[in-house]
Structures are given as C-alpha cells and as structure tokens.
GUMARMI-954790 format. One line per field, with one value per atom (N, C-alpha, C): atom name; residue number from 1; x, y, z; residue in one letter. Coordinates in Angstrom, 2 decimals. Layout:
N
atomo	c(CA, ...)
num	c(NUM, ...)
east	c(X, ...)
north	c(Y, ...)
up	c(Z, ...)
residuo	c(A, ...)
This chain:
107
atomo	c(N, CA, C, N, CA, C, N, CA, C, N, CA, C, N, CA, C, N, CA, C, N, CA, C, N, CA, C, N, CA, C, N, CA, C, N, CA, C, N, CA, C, N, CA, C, N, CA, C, N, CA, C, N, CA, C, N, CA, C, N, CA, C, N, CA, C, N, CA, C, N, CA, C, N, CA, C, N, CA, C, N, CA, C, N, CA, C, N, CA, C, N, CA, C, N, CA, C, N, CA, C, N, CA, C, N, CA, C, N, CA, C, N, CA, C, N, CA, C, N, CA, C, N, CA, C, N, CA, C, N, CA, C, N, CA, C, N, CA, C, N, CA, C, N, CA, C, N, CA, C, N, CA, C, N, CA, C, N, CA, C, N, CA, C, N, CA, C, N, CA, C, N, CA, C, N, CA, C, N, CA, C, N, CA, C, N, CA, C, N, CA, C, N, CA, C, N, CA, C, N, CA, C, N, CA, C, N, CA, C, N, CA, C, N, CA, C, N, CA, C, N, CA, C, N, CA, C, N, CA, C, N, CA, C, N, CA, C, N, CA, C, N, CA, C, N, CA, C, N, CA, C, N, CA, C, N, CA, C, N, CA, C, N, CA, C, N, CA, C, N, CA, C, N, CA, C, N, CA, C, N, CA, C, N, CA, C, N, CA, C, N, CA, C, N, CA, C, N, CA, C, N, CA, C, N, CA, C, N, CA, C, N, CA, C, N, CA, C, N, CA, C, N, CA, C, N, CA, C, N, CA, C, N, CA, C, N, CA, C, N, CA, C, N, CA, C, N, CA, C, N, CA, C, N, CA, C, N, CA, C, N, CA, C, N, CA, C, N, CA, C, N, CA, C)
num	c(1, 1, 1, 2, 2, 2, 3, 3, 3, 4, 4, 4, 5, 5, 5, 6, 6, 6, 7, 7, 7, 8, 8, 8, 9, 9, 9, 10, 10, 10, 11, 11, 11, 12, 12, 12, 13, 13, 13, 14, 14, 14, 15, 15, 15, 16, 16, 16, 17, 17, 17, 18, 18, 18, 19, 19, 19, 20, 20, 20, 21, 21, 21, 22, 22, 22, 23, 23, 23, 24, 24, 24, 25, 25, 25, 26, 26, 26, 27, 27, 27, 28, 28, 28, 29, 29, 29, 30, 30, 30, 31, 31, 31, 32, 32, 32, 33, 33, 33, 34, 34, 34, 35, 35, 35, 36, 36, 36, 37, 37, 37, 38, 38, 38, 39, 39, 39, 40, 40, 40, 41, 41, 41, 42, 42, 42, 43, 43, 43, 44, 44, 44, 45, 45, 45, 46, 46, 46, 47, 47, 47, 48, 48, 48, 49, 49, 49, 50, 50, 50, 51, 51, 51, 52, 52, 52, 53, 53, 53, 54, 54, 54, 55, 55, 55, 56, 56, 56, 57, 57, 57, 58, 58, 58, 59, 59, 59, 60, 60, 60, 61, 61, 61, 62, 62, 62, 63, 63, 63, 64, 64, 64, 65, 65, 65, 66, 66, 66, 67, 67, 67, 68, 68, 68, 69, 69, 69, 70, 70, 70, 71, 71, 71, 72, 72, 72, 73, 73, 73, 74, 74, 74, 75, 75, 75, 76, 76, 76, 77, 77, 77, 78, 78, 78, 79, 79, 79, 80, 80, 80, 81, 81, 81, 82, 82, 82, 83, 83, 83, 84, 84, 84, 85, 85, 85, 86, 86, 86, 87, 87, 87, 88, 88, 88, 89, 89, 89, 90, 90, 90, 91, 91, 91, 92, 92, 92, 93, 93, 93, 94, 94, 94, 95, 95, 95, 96, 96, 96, 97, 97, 97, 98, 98, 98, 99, 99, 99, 100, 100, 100, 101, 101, 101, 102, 102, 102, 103, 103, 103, 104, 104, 104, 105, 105, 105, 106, 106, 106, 107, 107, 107)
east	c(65.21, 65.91, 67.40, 68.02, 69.49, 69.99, 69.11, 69.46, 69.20, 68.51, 68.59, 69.68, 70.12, 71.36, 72.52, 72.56, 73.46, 73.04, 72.57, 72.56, 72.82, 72.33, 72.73, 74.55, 75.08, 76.46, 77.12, 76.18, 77.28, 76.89, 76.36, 75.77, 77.14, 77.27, 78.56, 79.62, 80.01, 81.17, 81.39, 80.17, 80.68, 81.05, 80.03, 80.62, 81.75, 82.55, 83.87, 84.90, 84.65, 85.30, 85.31, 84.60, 84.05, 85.02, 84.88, 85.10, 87.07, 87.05, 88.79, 89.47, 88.89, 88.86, 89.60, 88.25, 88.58, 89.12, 89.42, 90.43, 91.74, 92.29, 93.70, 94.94, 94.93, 95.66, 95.76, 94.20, 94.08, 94.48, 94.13, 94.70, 93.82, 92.58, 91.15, 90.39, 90.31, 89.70, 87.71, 87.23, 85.69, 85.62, 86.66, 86.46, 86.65, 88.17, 88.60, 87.52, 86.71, 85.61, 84.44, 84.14, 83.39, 83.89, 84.91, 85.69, 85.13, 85.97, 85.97, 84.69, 83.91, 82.04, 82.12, 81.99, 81.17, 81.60, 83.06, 83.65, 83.27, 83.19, 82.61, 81.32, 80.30, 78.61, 78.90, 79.69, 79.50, 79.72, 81.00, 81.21, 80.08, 79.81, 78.73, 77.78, 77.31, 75.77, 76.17, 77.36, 77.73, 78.24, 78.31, 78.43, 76.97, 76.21, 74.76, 73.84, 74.43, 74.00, 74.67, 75.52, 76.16, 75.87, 74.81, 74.35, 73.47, 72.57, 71.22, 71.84, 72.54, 73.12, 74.13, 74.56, 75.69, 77.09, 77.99, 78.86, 79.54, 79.74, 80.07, 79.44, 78.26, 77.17, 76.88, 77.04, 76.83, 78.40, 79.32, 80.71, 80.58, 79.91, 80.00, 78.96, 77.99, 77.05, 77.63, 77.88, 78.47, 79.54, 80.44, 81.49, 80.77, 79.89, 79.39, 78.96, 78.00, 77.22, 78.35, 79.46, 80.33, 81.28, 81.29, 82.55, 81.19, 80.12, 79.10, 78.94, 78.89, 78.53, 79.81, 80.63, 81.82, 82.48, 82.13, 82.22, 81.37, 79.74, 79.48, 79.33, 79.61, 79.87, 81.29, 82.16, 83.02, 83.15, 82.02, 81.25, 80.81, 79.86, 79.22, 79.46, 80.24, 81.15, 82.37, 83.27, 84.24, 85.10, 83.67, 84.12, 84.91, 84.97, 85.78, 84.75, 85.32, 85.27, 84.14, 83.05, 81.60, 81.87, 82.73, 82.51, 81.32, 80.96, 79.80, 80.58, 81.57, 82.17, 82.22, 82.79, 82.62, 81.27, 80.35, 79.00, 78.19, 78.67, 77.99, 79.01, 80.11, 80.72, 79.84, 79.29, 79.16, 77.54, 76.70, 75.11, 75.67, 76.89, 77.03, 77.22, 77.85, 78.06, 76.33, 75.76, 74.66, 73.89, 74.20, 72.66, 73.37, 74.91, 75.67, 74.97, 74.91, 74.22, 73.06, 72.18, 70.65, 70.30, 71.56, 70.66, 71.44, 72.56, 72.62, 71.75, 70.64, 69.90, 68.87, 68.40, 67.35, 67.12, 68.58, 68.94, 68.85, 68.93, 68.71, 69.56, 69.43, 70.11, 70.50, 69.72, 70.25, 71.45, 71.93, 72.79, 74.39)
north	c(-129.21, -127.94, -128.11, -129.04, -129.82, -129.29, -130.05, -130.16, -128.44, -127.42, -126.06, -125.86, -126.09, -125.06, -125.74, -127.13, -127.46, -126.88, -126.74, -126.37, -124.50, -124.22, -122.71, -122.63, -123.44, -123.61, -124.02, -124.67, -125.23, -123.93, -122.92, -121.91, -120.90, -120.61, -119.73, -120.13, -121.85, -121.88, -121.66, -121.19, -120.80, -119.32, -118.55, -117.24, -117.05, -117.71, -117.32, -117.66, -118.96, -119.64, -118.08, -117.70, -116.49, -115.27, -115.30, -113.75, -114.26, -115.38, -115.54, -114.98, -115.45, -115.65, -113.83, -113.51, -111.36, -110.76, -111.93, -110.63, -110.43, -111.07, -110.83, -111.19, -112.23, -112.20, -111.43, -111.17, -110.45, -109.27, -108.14, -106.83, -106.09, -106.95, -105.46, -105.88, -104.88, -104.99, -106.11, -105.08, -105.89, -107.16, -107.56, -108.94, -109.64, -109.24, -110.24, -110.29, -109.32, -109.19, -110.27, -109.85, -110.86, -112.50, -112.77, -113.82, -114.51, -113.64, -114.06, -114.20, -113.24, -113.55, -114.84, -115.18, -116.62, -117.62, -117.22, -118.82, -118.91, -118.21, -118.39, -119.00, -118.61, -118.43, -120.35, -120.28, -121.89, -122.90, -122.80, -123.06, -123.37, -122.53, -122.91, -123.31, -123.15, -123.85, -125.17, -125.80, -127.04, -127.64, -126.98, -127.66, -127.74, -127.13, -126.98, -128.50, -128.25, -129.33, -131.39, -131.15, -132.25, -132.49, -131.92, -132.19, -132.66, -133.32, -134.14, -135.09, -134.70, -135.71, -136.17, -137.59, -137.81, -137.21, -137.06, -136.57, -136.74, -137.40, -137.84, -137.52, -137.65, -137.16, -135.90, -135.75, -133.72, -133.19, -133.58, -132.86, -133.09, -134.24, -134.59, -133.78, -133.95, -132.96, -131.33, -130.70, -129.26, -129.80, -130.20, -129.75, -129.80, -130.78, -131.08, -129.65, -129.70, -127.95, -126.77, -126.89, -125.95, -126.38, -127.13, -127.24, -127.31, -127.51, -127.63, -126.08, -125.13, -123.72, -123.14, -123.70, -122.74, -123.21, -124.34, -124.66, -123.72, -123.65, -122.88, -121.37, -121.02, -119.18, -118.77, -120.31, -120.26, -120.53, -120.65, -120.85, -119.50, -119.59, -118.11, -116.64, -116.73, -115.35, -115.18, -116.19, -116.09, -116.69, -117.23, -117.72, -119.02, -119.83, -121.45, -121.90, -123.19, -123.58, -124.82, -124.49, -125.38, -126.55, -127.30, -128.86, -129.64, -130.61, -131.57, -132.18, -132.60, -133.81, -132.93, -131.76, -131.15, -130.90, -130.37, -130.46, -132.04, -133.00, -134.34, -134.51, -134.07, -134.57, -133.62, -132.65, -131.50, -132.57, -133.14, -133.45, -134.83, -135.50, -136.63, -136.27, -135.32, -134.53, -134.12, -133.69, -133.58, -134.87, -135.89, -137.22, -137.50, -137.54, -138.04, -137.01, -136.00, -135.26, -135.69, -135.60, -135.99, -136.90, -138.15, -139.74, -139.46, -138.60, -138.66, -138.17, -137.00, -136.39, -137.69, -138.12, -139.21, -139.85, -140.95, -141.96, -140.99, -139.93, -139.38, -139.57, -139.42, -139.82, -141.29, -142.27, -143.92, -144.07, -142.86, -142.78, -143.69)
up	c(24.73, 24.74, 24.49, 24.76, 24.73, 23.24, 22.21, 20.53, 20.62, 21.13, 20.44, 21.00, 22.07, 22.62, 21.71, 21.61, 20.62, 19.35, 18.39, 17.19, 17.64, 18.10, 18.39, 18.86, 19.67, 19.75, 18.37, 17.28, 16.25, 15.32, 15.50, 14.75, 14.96, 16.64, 17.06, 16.36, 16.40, 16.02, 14.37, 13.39, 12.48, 12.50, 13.55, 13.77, 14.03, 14.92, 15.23, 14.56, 13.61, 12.28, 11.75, 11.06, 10.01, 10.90, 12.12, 13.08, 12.75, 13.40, 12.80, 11.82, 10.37, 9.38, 9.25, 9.49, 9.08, 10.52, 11.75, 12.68, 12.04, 11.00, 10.46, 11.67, 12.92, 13.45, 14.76, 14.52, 15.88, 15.66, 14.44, 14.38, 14.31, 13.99, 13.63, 15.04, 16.14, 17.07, 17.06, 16.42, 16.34, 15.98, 15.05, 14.64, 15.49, 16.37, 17.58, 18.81, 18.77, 19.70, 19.38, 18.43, 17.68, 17.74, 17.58, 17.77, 19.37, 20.57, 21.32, 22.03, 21.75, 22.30, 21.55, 20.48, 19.78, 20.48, 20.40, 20.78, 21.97, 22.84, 24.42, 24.30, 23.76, 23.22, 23.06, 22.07, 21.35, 22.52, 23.28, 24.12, 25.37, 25.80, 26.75, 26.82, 25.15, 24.62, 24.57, 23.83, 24.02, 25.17, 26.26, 27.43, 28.87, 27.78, 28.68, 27.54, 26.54, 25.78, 26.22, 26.25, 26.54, 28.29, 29.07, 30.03, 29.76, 28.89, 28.74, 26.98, 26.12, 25.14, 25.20, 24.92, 25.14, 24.47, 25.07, 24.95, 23.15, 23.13, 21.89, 20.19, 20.87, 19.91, 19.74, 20.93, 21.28, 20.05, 20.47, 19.98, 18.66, 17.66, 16.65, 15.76, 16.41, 15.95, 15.87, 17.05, 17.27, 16.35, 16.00, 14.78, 13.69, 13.01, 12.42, 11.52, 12.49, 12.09, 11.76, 12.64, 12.21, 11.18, 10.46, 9.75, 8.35, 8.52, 7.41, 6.79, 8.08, 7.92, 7.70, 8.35, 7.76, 6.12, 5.54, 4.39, 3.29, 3.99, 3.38, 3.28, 3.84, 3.65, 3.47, 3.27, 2.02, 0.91, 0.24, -0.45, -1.44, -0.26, -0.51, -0.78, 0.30, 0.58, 0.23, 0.12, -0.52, -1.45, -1.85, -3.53, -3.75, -2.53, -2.07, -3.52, -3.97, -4.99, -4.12, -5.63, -4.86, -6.15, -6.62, -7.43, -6.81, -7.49, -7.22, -5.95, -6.00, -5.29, -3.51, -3.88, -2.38, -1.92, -2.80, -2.50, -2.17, -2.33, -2.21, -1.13, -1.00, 0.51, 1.95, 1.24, 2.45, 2.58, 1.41, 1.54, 2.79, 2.67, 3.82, 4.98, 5.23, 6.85, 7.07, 6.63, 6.75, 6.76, 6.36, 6.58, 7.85, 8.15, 9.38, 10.47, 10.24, 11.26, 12.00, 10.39, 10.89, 11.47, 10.67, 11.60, 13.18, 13.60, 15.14, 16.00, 15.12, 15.92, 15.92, 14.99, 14.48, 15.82, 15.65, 17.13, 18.50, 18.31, 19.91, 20.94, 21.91, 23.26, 23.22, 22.32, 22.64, 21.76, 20.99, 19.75, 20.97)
residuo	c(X, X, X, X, X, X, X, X, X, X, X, X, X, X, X, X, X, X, X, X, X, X, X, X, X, X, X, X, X, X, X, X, X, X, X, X, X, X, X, X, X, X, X, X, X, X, X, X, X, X, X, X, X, X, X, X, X, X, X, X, X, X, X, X, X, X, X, X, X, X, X, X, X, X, X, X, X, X, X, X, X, X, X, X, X, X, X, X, X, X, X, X, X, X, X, X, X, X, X, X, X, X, X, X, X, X, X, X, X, X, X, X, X, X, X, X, X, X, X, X, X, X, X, X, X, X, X, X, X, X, X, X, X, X, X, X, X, X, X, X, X, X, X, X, X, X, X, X, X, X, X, X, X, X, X, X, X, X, X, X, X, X, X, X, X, X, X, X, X, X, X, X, X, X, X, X, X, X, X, X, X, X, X, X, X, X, X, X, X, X, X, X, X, X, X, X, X, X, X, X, X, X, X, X, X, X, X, X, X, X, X, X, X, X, X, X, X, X, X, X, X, X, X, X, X, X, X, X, X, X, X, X, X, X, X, X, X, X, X, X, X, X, X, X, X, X, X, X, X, X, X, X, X, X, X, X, X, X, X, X, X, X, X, X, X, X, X, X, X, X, X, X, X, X, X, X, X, X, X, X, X, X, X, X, X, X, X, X, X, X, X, X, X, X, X, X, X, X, X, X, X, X, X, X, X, X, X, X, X, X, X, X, X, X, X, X, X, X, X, X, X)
C-alpha cells in the first residue's frame, strides 16, 4: 500500500506544480486553492509512504514522478518543446524510477 500512497503523492505534486503554474502569484483564488489542497495531499501521502519505504527512495521516487509529470503536461498543454534529447532524458528518469521500485525496500 506504501508505493500507492507514494505514486498518488507524486501524482499531487504535479497537481500543484500545474495549480502554481495558473495561480499567477496567488491572484486567481481556485487555483491557489487547488494549489494548496495538492500540496498538502502530496505531502501526507509521502509521509504515510516513507513509513514502510525508505526514506530516500521514497523522496526520489515522489520527485521523480513529479518532475516526470510536470515535464509532461508541459509538454502537452503548453507547448514546452518535446526534442528527442529531452524526451530520452525524461525515458531515464523513468528506468531510474522503475529500477527503485524494482529493488524495493532493500533499495
């Protein structure tokens, strides 16, 4: 159950990446709302997570996922520039991911 609450925490922190992104500084109410639920959400999933994975692995993974997702729905959504070379850097954050989940807890 550890790895869902973590992957669901590295899920928030692209929400609130994204919720940042359009509060403008904290001027459009919903976004900052939006903001501040996720980041809480991410937060606590990764600290209910890092009670059964190790610490290290837990944080690497949770950025992991968020800096993967927030790469891509800049991407997607706003048109961030997808070259091969950023796309083959984003496919290595991803095998780095997988083999920490791979190794498990002995990681």
């Amino acid at each position: 159950m550890a790895w869902v609450w973590l992957i669901g925490g590295g899920l928030f922190e692209v929400a609130f990446t994204t919720c940042l992104r359009e509060a403008d500084g904290f001027r459009h109410p919903g976004w900052t709302v939006g903001f501040l639920v996720s980041v809480s959400l991410s937060m606590l999933l990764l600290e209910w997570a890092v009670r059964t994975i190790p610490m290290g692995t837990a944080y690497a993974v949770w950025t992991g996922i968020g800096a993967l997702g927030t790469v891509l729905i800049g991407i997607l959504w706003y048109g961030e520039p997808a070259t091969p070379l950023r796309l083959l850097l984003i496919l290595g954050a991803v095998s780095c991911i997988a083999g920490l989940k791979l190794l498990g807890s002995g990681a």
